[in-house]
C-alpha positions as CSV (number, residue, x, y, z in Angstrom):
1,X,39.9,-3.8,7.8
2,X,41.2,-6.9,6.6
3,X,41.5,-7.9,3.3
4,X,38.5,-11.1,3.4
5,X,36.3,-8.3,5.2
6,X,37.0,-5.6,2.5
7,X,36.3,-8.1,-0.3
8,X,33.2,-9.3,1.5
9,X,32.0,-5.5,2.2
10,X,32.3,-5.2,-1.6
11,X,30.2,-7.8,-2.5
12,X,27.5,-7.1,-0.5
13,X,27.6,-4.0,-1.8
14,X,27.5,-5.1,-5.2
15,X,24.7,-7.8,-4.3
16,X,22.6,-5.2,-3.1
17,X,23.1,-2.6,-6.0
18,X,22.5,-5.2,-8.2
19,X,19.7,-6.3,-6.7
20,X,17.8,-2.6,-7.0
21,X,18.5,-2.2,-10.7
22,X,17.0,-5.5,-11.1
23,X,13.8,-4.5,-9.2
24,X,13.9,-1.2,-10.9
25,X,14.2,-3.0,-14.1
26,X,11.4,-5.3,-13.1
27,X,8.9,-2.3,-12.5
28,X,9.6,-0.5,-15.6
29,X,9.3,-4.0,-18.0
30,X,5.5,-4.9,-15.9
31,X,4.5,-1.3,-16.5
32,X,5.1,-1.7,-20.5
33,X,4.2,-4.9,-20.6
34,X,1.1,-4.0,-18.7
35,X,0.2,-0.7,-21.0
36,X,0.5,-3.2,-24.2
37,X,-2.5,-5.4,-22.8
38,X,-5.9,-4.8,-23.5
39,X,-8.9,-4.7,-25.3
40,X,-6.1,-3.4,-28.1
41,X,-3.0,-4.7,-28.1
42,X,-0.2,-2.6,-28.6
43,X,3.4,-3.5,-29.6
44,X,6.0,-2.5,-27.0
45,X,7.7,-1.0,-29.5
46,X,4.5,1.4,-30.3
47,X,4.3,1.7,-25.9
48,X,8.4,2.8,-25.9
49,X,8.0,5.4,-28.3
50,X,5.0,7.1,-26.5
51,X,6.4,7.4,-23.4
52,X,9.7,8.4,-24.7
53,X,8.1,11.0,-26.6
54,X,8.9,9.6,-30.2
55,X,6.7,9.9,-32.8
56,X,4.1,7.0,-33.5
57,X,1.7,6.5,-36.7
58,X,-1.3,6.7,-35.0
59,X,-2.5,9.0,-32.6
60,X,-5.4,6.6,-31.2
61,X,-2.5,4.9,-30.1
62,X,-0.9,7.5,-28.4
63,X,-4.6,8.2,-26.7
64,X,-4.8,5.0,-25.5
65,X,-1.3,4.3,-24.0
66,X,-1.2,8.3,-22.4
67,X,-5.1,8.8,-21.9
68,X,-6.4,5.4,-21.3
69,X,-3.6,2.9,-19.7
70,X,-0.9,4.8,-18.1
71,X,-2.2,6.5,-15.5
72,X,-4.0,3.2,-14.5
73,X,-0.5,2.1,-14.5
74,X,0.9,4.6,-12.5
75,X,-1.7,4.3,-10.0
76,X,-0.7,0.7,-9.0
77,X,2.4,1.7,-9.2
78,X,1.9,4.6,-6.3
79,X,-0.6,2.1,-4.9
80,X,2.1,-0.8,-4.3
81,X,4.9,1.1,-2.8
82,X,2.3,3.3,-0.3
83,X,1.1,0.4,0.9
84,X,4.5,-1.3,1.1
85,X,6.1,1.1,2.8
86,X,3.2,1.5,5.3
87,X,3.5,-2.1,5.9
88,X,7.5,-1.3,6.7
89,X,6.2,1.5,9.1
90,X,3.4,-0.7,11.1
91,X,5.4,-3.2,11.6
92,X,8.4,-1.8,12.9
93,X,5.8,0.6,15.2
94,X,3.3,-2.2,16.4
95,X,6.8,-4.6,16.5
96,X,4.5,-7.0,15.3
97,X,5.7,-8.6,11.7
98,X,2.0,-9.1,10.7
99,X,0.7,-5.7,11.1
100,X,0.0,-4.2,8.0
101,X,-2.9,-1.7,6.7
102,X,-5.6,-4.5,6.0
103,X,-4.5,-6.6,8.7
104,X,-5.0,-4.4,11.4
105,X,-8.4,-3.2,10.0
106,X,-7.0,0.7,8.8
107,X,-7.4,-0.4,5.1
108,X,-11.5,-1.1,6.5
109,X,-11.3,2.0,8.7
110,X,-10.3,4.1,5.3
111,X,-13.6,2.1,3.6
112,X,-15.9,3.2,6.4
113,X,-14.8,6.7,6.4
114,X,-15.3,6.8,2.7
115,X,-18.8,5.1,2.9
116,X,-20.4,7.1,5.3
117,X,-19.2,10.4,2.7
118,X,-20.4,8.1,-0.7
119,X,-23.6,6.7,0.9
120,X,-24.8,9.7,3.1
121,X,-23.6,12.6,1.9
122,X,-24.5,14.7,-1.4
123,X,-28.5,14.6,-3.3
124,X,-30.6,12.4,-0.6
125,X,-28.5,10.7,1.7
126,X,-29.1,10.8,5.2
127,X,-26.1,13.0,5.8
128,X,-26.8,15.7,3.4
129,X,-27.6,18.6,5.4
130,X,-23.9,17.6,7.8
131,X,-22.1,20.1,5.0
132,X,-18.6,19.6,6.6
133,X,-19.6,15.7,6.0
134,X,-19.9,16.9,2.2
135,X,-16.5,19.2,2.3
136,X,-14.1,16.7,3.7
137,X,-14.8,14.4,1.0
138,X,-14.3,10.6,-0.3
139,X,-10.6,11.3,0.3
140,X,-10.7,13.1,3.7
141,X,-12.9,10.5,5.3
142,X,-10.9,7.8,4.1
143,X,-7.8,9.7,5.9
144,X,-9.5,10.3,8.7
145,X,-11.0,6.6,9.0
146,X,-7.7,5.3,8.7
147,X,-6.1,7.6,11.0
148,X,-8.4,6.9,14.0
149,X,-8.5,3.0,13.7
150,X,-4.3,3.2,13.7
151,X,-4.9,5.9,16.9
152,X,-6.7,2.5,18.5
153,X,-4.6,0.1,17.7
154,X,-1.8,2.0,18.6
155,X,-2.8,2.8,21.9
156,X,-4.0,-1.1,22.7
157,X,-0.1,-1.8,21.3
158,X,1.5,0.1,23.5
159,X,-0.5,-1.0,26.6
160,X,-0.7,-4.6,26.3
161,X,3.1,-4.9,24.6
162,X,1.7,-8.8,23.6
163,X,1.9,-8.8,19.3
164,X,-0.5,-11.4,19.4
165,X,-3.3,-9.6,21.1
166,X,-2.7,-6.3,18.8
167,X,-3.2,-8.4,16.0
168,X,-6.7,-9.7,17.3
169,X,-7.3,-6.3,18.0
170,X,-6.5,-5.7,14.7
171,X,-8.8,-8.0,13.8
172,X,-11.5,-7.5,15.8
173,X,-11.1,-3.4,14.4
174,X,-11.0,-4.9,10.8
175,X,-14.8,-6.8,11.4
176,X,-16.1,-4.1,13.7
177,X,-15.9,-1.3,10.3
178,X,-16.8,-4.0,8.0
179,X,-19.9,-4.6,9.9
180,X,-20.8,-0.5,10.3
181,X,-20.0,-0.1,6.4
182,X,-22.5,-3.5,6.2
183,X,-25.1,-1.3,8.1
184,X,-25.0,1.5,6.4
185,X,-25.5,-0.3,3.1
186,X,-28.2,-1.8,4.9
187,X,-30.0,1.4,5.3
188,X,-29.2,3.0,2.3
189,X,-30.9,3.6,-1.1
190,X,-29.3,0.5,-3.7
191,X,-28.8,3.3,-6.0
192,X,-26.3,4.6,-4.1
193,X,-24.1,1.3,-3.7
194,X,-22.1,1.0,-6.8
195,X,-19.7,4.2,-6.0
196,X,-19.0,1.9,-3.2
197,X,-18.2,-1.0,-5.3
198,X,-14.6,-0.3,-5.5
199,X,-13.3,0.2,-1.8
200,X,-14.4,-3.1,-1.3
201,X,-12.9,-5.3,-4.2
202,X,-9.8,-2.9,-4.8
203,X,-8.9,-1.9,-8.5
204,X,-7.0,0.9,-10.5
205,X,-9.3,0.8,-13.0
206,X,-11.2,4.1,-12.8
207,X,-8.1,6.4,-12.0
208,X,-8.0,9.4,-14.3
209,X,-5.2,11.8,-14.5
210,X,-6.7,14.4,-12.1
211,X,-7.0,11.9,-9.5
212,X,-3.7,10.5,-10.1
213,X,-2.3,14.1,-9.2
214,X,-3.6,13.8,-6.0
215,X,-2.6,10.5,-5.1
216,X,1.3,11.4,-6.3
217,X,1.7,14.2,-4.8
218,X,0.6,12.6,-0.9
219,X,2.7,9.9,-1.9
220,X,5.7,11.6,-2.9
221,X,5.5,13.6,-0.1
222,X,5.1,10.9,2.5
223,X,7.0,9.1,1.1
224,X,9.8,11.4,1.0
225,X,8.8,11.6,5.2
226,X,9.4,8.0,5.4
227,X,13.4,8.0,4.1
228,X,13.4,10.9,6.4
229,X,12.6,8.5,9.6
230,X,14.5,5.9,8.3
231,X,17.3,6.2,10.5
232,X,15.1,6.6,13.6
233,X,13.2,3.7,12.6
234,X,15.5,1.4,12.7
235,X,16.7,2.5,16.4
236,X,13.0,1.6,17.4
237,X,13.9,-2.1,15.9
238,X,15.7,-2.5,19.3
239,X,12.9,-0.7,21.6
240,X,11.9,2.5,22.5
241,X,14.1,2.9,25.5
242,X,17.2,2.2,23.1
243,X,15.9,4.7,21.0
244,X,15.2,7.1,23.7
245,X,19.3,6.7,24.6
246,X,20.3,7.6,20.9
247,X,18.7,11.0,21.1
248,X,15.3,10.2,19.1
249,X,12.3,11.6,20.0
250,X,9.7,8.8,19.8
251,X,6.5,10.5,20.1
252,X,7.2,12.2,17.1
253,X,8.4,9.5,15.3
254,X,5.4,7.8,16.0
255,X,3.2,10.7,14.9
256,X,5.1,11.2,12.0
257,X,5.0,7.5,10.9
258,X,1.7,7.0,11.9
259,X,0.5,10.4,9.9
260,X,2.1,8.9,7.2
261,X,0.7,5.6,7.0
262,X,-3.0,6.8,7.9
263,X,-2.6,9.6,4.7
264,X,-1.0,6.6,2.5
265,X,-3.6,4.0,3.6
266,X,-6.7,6.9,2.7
267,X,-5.4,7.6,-0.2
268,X,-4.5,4.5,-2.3
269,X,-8.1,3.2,-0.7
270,X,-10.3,6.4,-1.8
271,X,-9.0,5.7,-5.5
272,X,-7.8,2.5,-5.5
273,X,-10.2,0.7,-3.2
274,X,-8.7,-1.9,0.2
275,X,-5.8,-3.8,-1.3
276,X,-5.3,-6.7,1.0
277,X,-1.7,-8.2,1.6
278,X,0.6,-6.1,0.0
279,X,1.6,-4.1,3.0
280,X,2.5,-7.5,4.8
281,X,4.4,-9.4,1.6
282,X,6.0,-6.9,0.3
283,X,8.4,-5.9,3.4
284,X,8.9,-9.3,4.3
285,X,10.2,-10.2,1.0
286,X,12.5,-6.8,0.9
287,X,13.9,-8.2,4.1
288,X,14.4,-11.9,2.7
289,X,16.1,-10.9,-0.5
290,X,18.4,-7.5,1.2
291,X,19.1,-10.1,4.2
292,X,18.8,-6.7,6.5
293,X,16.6,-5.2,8.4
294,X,17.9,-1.6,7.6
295,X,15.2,0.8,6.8
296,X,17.6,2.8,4.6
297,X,17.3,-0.1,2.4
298,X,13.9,-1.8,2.9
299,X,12.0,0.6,2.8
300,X,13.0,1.8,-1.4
301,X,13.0,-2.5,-1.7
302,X,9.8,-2.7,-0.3
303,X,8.2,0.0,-2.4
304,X,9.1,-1.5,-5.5
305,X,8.2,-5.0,-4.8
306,X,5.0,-3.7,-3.6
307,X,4.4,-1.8,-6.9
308,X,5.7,-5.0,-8.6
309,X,2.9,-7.2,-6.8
310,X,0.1,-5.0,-7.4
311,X,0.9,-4.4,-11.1
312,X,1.3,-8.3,-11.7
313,X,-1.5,-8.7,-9.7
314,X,-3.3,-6.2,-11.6
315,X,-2.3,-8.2,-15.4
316,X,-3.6,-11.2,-13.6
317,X,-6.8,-10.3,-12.1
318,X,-7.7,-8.4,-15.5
319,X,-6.9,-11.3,-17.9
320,X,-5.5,-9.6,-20.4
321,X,-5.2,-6.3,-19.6
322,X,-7.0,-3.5,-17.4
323,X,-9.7,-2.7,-19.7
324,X,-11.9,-5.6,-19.4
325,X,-13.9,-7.4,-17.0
326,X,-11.9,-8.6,-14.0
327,X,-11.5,-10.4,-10.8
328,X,-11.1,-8.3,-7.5
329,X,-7.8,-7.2,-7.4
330,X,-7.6,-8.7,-3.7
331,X,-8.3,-12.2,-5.2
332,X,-5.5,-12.2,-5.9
333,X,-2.9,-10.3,-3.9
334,X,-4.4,-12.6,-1.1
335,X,-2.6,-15.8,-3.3
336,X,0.4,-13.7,-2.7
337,X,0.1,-12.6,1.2
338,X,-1.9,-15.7,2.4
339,X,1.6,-17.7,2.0
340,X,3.7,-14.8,3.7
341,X,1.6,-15.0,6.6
342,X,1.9,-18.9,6.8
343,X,5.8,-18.3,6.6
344,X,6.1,-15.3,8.9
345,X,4.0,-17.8,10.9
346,X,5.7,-20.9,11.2
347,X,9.4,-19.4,10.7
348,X,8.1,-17.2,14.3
349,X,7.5,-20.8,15.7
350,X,10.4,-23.1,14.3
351,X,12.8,-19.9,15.8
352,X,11.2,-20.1,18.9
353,X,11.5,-24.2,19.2
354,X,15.3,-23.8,18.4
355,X,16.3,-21.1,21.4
């Protein structure tokens, strides 16, 4: 190796560790900064010694930052990089840079799945006396609702081969469960709608610590699966029959990926509601700033930008904080996709004027 290539192989190096400790750095000053807003403020000072275990004058402050706010926090947190890194996955699957979980209609799969558990199962509903309708759960529908609508999309994807027409599929999948979840609020008692408030305008607002065991665990573990395909991922970047050469075994890494997304997708949507955008800014931004396409990479980038943009996006949609009345949290993660799609969009188009 010659000495310019050497030097040069060094400071990408150093560009790119340097460019995780400042997203790392990033995530943990938004999640203090985030914990001190609210109905109370709280010092960061007061916020650093709570969650570094120091001791702290008053324990209503300690309440509030461990009981209250940070496991609000860390739900965003979980939320952002699930849906980030799905948005890696589907893209890289679907080879389509605008497939994401909202996009292609699984974040609306994952609300129709967990309406038809909230609005007809348990007390009166219309699906009471279904009791494996009542076992599965909020959570378990949303997994499952998810999962099919990604089986569909899937299989269109890999029989048409045109990005374009998977993403109006995608589309077309995204209005087709909006409508069913708009008929069965139709038909159901109005008493019975404001559980299903939150699917539909996003928010980490009601997460309590019990829930927020749940959602790390699937995370952790899928995400843990997703550095794992990593390396077969990114011979898929240059086709299947590439892949195929190399050794890897593509149906599984499709049902591995696409397990992962669909648990990913129900999860941060059963407690966190349909988070629009993040899945498609997120990786496209990991990609812009790493200059690489390399999984091993983008996919940690991604994960923290996304936990970055929901967090912000979280501060911003609440005001001042997460405990007062707010703006749906896809208000405004849509001001932050709605110009990655434009991009991905035109930059797609001025490439293709150039060859």
């Amino acid at each position: 190796m010659s000495v310019s290539a050497e030097q040069g192989t060094r400071r990408r190096v150093g560009y790119v560790a340097g460019l995780f400790v400042l997203l790392v750095v990033l995530v943990v000053a938004v999640v203090v900064v985030l914990i001190t807003q609210g109905s109370v403020a709280i010092p960061v000072g007061e916020v650093i010694r709570v969650l570094t275990g120091q001791h702290v004058e008053s324990e209503i402050t300690r309440t509030i930052v461990v009981d209250a706010r940070l496991p609000k926090v860390l739900a965003g947190l979980l939320a952002g990089a699930a849906l980030a890194v799905s948005g890696v996955q589907m893209q890289t699957l679907f080879r389509n840079p605008l497939a994401e979980p909202f996009v292609l209609g699984v974040s609306s799969g994952a609300v129709l799945g967990a309406a038809i558990v909230i609005l007809g199962a348990g007390g009166a509903g219309w699906l009471a006396g279904i009791g494996v309708i009542s076992r599965i759960g909020v959570t378990g529908a949303a997994v499952a609702g998810a999962g099919a609508v990604l089986l569909i999309a899937l299989g269109i994807a890999r029989k048409v081969g045109d990005p374009v027409v998977v993403l109006v599929v995608g589309v077309m999948l995204d209005y087709l469960a909006t409508a069913l979840v708009d008929l069965l609020i139709y038909y159901t008692d109005p008493d019975r709608l404001q559980a299903l408030t939150t699917f539909r305008r996003g928010s980490v607002r009601n997460v309590t610590w019990d829930e927020l065991e749940i959602i790390a665990i699937a995370c952790a573990v899928v995400l843990g699966l997703s550095v794992y395909l990593a390396q077969p991922l990114n011979a898929l970047l240059l086709g299947e029959r590439y892949a195929t050469s190399l050794g890897v075994n593509v149906r599984r890494v499709h049902l591995l990926s696409l397990t992962g997304v669909a648990v990913l997708s129900g999860i941060t949507t059963a407690y966190c509601g349909a988070i629009a955008f993040v899945g498609l800014a997120a990786p496209h931004l990991a990609r812009g700033l790493l200059r690489s396409a390399d999984h091993r990479l983008v996919l940690p980038a991604s994960a923290l930008i996304g936990a970055v943009v929901v967090l912000v996006a979280e501060y911003v949609a609440g005001g001042n904080g997460l405990t007062r009345t707010s703006l749906p949290l896809n208000s405004v993660t849509a001001f932050v996709g709605a110009p990655v799609i434009l991009w991905v969009l035109l930059s797609g188009r001025a490439r293709r004027r150039g060859r």
